[in-house]
C-alpha positions in Angstrom: 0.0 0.0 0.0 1.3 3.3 -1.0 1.1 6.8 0.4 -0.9 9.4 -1.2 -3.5 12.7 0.1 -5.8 11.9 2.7 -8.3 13.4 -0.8 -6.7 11.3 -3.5 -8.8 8.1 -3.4 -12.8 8.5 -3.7 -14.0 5.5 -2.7 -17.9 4.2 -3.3 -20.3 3.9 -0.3 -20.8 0.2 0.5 -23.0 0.0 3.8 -20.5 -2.3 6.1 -22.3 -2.8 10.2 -20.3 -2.9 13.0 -22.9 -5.9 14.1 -25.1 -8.3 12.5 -27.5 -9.5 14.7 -28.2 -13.3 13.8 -31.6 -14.5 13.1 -33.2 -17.3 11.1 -36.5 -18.9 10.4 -36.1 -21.7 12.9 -35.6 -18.5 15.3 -39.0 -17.0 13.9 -40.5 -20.8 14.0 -39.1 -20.8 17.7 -40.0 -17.6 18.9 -43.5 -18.3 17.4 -43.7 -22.0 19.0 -43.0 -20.6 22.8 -45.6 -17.4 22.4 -48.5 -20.2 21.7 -47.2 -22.0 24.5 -49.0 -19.5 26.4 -45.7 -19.8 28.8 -43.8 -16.7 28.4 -41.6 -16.1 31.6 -38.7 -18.6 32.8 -40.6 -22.2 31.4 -39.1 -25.1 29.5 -37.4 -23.5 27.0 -35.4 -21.5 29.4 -34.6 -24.8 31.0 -34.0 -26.1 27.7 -31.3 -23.2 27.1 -29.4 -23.8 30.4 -29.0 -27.7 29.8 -27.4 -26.8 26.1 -25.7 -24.4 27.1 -24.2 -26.0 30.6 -23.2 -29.4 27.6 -21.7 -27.0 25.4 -19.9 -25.2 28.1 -19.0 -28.7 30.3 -20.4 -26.4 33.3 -22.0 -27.6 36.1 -24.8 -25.0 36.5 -25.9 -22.3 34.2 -28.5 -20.0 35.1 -30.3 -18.0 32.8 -30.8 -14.1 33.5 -32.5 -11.0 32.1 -29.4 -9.1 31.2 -25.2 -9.7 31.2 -25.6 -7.0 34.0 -28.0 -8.9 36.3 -25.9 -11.6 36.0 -23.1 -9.8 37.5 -25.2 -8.3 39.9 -26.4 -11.9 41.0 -23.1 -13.5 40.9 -21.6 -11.1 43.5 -24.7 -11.2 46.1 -24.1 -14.9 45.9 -20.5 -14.7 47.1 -21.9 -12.4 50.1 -20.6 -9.2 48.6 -21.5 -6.1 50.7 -20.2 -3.1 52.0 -16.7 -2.2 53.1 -15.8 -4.7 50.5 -13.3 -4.4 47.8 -13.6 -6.2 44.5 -10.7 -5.7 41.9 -11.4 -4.9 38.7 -10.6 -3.2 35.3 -11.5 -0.3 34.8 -11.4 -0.5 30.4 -14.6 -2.2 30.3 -18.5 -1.6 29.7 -19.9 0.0 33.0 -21.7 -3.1 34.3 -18.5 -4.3 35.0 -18.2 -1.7 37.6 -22.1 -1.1 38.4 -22.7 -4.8 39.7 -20.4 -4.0 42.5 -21.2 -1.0 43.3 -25.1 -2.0 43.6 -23.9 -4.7 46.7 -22.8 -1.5 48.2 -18.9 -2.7 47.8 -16.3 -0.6 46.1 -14.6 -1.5 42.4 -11.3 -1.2 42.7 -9.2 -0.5 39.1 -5.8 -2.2 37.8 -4.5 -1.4 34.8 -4.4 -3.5 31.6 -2.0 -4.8 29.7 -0.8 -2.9 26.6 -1.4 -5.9 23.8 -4.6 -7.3 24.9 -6.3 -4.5 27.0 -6.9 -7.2 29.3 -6.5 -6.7 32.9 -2.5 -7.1 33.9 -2.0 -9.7 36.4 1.0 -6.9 38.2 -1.4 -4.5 38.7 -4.0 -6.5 40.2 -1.4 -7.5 43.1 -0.4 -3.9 43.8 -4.2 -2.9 44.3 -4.9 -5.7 47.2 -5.9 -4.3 50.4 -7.2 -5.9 53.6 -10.7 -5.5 52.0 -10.5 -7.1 48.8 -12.5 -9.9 48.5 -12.2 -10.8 45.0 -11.1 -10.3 41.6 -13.5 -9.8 38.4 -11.3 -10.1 35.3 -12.9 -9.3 32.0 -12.4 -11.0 28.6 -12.7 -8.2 26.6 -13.3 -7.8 22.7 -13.5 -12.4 23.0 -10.0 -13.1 24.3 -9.8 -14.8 27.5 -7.2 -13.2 30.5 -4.4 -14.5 32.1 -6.5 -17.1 33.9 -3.4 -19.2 35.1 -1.9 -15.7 37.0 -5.1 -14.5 38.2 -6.0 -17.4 40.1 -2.7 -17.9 41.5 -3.2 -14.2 43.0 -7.0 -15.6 44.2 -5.6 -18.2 45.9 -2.9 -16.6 47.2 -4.5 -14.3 49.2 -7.7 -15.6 49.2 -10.2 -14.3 47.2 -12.6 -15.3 44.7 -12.9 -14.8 40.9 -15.8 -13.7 39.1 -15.2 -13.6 35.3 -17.2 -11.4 33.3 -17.4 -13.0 30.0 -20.2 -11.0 28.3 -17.8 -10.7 24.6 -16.5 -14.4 25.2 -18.6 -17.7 24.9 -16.9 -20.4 23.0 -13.8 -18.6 23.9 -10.7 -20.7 25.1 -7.7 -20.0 27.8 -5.8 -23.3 27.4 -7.9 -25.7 26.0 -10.3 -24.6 28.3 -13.8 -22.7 27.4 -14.5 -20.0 29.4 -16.9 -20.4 32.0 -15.6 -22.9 34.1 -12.1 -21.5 35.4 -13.6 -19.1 38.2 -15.8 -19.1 41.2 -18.6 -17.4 38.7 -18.4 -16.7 35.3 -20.9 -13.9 33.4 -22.2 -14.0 30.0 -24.6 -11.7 28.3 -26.3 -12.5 25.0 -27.2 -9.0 24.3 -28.2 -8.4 20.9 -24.9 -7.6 19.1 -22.9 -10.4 20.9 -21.8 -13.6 19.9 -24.5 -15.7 21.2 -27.9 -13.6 21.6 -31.4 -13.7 23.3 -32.1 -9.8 22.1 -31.1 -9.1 25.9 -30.1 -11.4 28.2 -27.4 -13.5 30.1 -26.4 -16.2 32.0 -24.3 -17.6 35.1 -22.3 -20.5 35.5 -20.4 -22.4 38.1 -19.3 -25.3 40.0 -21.0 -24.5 43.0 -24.1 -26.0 44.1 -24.6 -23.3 47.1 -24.0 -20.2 44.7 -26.5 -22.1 41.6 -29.3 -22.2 44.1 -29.1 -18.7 45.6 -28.8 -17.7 42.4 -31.7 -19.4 41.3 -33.5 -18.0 44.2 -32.2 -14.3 43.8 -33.4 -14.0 40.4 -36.6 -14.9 41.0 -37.9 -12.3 43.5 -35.9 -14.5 46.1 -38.6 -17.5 45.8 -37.8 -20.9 46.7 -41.0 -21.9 45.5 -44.0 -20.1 44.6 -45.1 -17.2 47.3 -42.8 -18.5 49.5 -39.7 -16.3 49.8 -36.4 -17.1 51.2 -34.1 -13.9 50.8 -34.4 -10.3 49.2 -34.4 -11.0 45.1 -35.1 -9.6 41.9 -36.7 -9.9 38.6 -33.9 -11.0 37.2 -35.7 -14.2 34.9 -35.3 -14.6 31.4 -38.6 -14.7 29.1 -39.3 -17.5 27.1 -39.0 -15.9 23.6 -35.5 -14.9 24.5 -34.1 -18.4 25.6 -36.2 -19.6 22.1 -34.0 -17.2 19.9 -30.8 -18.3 22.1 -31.6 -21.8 22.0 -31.8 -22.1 18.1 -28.1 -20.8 18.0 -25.9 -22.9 20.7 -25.3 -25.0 18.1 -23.9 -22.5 16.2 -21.7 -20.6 18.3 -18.4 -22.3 17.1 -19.3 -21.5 13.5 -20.0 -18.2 14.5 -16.0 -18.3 16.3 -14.6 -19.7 13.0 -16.0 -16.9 10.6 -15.3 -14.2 13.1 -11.7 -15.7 13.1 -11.7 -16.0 9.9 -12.5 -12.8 9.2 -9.9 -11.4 11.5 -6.9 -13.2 10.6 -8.2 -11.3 7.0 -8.5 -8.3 8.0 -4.9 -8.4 10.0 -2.7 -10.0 6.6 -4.3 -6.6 5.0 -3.9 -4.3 7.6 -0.2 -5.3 9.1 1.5 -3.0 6.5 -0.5 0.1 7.4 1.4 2.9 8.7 0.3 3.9 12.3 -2.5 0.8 12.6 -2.0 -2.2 14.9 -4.0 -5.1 14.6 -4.9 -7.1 17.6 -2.4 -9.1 19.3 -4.0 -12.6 20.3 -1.9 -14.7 22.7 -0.7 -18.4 21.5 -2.3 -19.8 24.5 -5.9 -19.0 23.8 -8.8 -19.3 21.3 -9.9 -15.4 21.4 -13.3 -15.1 19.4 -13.7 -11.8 18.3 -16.4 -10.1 19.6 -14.6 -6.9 18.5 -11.5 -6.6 16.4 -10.1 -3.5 17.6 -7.0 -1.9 16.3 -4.8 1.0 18.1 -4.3 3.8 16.2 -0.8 5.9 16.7 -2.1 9.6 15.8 1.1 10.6 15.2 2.1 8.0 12.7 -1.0 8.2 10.3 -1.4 11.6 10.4 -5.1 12.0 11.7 -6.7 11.4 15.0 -8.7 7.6 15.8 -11.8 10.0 16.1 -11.6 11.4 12.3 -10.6 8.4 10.2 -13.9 7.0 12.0 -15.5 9.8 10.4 -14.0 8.8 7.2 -14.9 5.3 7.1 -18.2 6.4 7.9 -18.8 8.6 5.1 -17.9 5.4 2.6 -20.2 3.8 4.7 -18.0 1.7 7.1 -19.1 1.5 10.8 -16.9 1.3 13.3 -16.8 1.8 16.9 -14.8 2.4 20.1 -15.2 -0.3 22.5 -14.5 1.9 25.2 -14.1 6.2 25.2 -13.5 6.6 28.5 -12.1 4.5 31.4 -15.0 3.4 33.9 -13.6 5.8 36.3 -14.0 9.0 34.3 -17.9 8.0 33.5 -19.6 11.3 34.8 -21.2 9.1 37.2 -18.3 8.0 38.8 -15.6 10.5 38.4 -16.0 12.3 41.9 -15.5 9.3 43.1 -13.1 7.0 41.1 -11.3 9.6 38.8 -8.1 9.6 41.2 -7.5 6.3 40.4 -6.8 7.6 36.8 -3.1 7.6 38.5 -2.6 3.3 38.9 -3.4 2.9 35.3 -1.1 5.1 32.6 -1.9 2.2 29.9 -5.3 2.3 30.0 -5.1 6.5 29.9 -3.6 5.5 26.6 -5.3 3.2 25.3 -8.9 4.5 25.4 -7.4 7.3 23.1 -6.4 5.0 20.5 -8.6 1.7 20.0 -11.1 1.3 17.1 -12.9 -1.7 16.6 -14.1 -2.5 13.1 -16.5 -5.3 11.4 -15.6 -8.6 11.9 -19.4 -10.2 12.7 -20.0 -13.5 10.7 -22.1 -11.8 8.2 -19.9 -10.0 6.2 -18.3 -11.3 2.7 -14.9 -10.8 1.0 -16.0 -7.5 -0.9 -17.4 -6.1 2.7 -14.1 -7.0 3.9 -11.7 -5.4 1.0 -14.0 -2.5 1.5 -13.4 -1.9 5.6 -9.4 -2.1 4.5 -10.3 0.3 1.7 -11.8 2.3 3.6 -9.6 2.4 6.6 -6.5 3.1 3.9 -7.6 6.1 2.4 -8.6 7.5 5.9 -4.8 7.4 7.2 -4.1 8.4 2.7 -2.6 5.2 1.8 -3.9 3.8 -1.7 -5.4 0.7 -1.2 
């Protein structure tokens, strides 16, 4: 790829999303099949949903929720988080990450991530134990897992569980292993733009027979059975129609992984020789499936700032996204009270500044794909 003036190439517009939702007609069959059950909320089906997935996953228990977010939420009441408590965390993630601690009245605590993955670093999260901490919640961002092996040796260590929130990561590996059955708790969401989804939605799994059956309990308004209430819960339940839509695509999720990798390891041969753009780094040691495939752009180097070649992929029709714009601390919400921690984590102050995510969803074909590295070219004014 060659040089030339940001102007020089006119590209046509060609529509490329940053998402795809999936659907079929054995979703629109299944969807259709559940609302004439005349069962709506938290039936078979959902049942249904948690065995496949739990087989799938080789989990123990998986417990279907309303949202990724209540799943978190769920998972740390069921470890008897509360206040005064400390639960380590990263801080370049989606705010639920954050939020579900805070709503057990415990405090998130942020270490910094590691340059190549964005993951949380290991180092960090040992500097930021207190006497209070009580656990560690590392996040698999974009679909690749963290360092698992050095994040439990820290649990154990000093004692403290793991919650992983895998919301961008089903199917995902960390040694051979999928993702879910590592920690104490592990957190998916099947929101509508991820891997696996239920238009909104989540699940919980784990090993635990105690934590599956106050989860159980806590989602469902606290019932053991019906009107008969055993602790302080929530409407946390998934409807039918949603485990019908997720249900129709377990089966699918590692053909989902393949064409997401595929598409990365395309987009990467294409974009490796572009001045100023680095592709994602995935470590040997995992299967990382690409919820996002986010580059990091070096300003300096292409000659335009991440914010304006997103504005020029945009006007030839490329989305793109950045997955996240601010560190979790410095959310309006929680800057009066988190923004001094800004201080523990100068990678994260740079990368938030730099990462662009760009299609990589199962949908897309070879001419959408020539297109994004078209497109992405002629921002930084490199012919294509």
């Amino acid at each position: 790829m060659e040089p030339e003036s940001h102007s020089a190439t006119s590209l046509k517009f060609r529509r490329v999303p940053i998402a795809k939702p999936y659907h079929s007609s054995d979703i629109e069959e299944a969807v259709l099949a559940a609302l004439r059950s005349g069962m709506l909320i938290q039936g078979r089906v959902v049942e249904e949903f948690e065995a496949r997935l739990a087989d799938y996953l080789c989990a123990k228990h998986v417990i279907a929720v309303g949202s990724g977010t209540a799943a978190l939420h769920l998972a740390f009441l069921a470890l008897g988080v509360g206040p005064g408590d400390e639960v380590i965390t990263t801080p370049f993630s989606f705010a639920s990450s954050a939020y579900a601690i805070l709503y057990c009245g415990a405090t998130p605590v942020f270490a910094d991530i590691d340059p190549r993955t964005f993951n949380i670093d290991p180092a960090s999260i040992e500097e930021r134990i207190t006497p209070r901490t009580v656990g560690i919640e590392p996040v698999h961002l974009y679909g690749q897992p963290a360092e698992m092996d050095a994040i439990r040796a820290i649990a154990v260590r000093h004692g403290l569980f793991i919650v992983e929130d895998a919301a961008q990561a089903i199917g995902a590996e960390y040694r051979g292993k999928k993702i879910g059955t590592i920690g104490d708790v592990t957190c998916f969401s099947t929101y509508a733009t991820k891997n696996l989804h239920t238009m909104e939605g989540g699940f919980v799994t784990t090993a635990s027979d105690d934590i599956a059956a106050k989860i159980r309990r806590l989602r469902n308004i606290g019932q053991e059975r019906k009107y008969h209430h055993t602790m302080i819960g929530f409407n946390y339940r998934m409807t039918e129609v949603a485990a019908a839509i997720g249900l129709a695509q377990v089966g699918l999720i590692d053909e989902f992984s393949r064409a997401r990798r595929e598409n990365a390891a395309y987009l990467t041969a294409a974009l490796s020789s572009l001045p100023g753009v680095t592709p994602p780094y995935v470590a040997p040691h995992v299967t990382c499936v690409f919820h996002q495939y986010t580059v990091s752009i070096d300003e300096e180097r292409t000659g335009r700032t991440r914010d304006e070649i997103a504005a020029a992929m945009k006007a030839v029709g490329v989305e793109t996204g950045v997955h996240y714009p601010e560190p979790i601390y410095a959310q309006p919400a929680l800057r009066d009270r988190f923004g001094t921690q800004a201080a523990f984590c100068p990678v994260t102050e740079q990368a938030y500044r730099r990462v662009l995510s760009l299609p990589v969803h199962p949908a897309l074909t070879k001419d959408d794909l020539d297109h994004v590295v078209s497109a992405l070219a002629t921002s930084i004014g490199v012919k294509p």
